[in-house]
C-alpha positions as YAML, in Angstrom:
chain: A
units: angstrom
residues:
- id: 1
  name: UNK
  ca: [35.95, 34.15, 5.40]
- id: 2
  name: UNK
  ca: [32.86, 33.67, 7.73]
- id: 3
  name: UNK
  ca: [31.66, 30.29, 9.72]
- id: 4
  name: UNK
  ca: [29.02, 28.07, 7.88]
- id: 5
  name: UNK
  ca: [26.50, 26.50, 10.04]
- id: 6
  name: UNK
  ca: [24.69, 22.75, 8.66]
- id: 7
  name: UNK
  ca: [21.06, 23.05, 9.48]
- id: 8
  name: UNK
  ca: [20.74, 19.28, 10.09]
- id: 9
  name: UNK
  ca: [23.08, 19.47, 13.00]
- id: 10
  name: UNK
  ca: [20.98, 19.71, 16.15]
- id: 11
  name: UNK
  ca: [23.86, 20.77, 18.02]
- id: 12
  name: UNK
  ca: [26.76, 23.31, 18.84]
- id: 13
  name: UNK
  ca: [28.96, 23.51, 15.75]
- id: 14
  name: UNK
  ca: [30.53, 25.75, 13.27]
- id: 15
  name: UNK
  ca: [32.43, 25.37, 10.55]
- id: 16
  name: UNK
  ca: [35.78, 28.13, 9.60]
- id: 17
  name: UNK
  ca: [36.55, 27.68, 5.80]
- id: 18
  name: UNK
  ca: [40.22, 28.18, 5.28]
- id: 19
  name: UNK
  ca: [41.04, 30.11, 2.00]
- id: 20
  name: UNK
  ca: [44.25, 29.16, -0.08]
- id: 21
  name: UNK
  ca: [47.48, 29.96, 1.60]
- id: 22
  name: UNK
  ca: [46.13, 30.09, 5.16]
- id: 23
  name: UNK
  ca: [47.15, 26.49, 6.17]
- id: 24
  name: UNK
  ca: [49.57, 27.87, 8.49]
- id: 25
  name: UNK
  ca: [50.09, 28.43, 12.34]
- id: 26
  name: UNK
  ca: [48.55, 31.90, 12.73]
- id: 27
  name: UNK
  ca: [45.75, 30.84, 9.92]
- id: 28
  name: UNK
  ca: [44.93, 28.25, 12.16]
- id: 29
  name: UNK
  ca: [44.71, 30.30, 15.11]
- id: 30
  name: UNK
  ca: [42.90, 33.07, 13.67]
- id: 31
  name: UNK
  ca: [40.32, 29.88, 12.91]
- id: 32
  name: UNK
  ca: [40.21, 28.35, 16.51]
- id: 33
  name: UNK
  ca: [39.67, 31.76, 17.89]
- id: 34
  name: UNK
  ca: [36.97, 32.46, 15.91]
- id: 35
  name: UNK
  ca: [35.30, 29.44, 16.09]
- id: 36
  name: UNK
  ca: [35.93, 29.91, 20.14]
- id: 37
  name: UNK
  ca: [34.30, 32.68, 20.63]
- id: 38
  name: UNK
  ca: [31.19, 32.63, 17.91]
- id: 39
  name: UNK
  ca: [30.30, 29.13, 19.94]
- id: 40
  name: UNK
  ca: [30.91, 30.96, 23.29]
- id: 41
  name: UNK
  ca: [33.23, 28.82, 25.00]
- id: 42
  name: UNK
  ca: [34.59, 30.95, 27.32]
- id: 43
  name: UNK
  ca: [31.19, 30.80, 29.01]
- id: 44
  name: UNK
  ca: [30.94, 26.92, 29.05]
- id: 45
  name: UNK
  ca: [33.84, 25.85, 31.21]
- id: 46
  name: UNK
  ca: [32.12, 22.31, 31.77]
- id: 47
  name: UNK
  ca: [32.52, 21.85, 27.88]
- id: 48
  name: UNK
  ca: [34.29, 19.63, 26.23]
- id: 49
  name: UNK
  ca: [35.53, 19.80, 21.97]
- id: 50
  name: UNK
  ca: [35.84, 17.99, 18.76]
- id: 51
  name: UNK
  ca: [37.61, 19.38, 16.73]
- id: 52
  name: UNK
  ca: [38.47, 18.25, 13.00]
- id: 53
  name: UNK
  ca: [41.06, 20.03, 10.44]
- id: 54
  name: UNK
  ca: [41.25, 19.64, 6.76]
- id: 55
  name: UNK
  ca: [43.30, 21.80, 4.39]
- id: 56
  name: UNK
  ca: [40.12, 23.63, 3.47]
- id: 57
  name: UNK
  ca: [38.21, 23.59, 6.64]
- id: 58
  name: UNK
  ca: [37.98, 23.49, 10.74]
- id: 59
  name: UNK
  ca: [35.28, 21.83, 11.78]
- id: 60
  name: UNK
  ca: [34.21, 22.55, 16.00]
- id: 61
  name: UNK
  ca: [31.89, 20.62, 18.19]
- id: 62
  name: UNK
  ca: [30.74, 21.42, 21.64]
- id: 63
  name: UNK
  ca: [30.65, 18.05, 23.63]
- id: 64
  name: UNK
  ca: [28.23, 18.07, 26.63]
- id: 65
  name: UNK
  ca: [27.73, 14.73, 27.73]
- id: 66
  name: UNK
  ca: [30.00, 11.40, 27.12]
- id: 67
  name: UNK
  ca: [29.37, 9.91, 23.42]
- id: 68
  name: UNK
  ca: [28.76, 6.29, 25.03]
- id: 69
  name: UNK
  ca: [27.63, 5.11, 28.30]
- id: 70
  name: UNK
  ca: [27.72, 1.64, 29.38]
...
C-alpha cells in the first residue's frame, strides 16, 4: 500500500495504511521504514517524531521545534 498525504497539514507527515493481516512486527517495520525514508529522516538528525499507530494506520510527524514554550 502507498503513504497518503492530508493537504491541510502544513507540515512533515505521512500516513502508511496497514492492510488486513499486517498488524504484526515486520508489518510494522516495513511501515516505519517507509515512512522513514519517504520523509527523509536520515538527513534531519536534529529531528524529532510523533508517531501514532492504529490497527489500520501509522501516522508520522517530523517535530522541529518544542510544541510549547513558556
Amino acid at each position: 500500500m502507498g503513504l497518503l498525504l492530508i493537504d491541510e497539514f502544513k507540515f512533515d507527515h505521512a500516513i502508511f495504511q496497514i492492510g488486513n493481516g499486517e498488524f504484526t512486527t515486520e508489518g510494522l517495520q516495513y511501515g516505519y521504514k517507509k515512512l522513514y525514508n519517504f520523509l527523509g529522516l536520515h538527513k534531519k538528525t536534529d529531528a524529532g517524531l510523533t508517531v501514532i499507530v492504529t490497527q489500520k494506520w501509522m501516522f508520522m510527524s517530523v517535530i522541529h521545534q518544542p510544541y510549547h514554550r513558556e
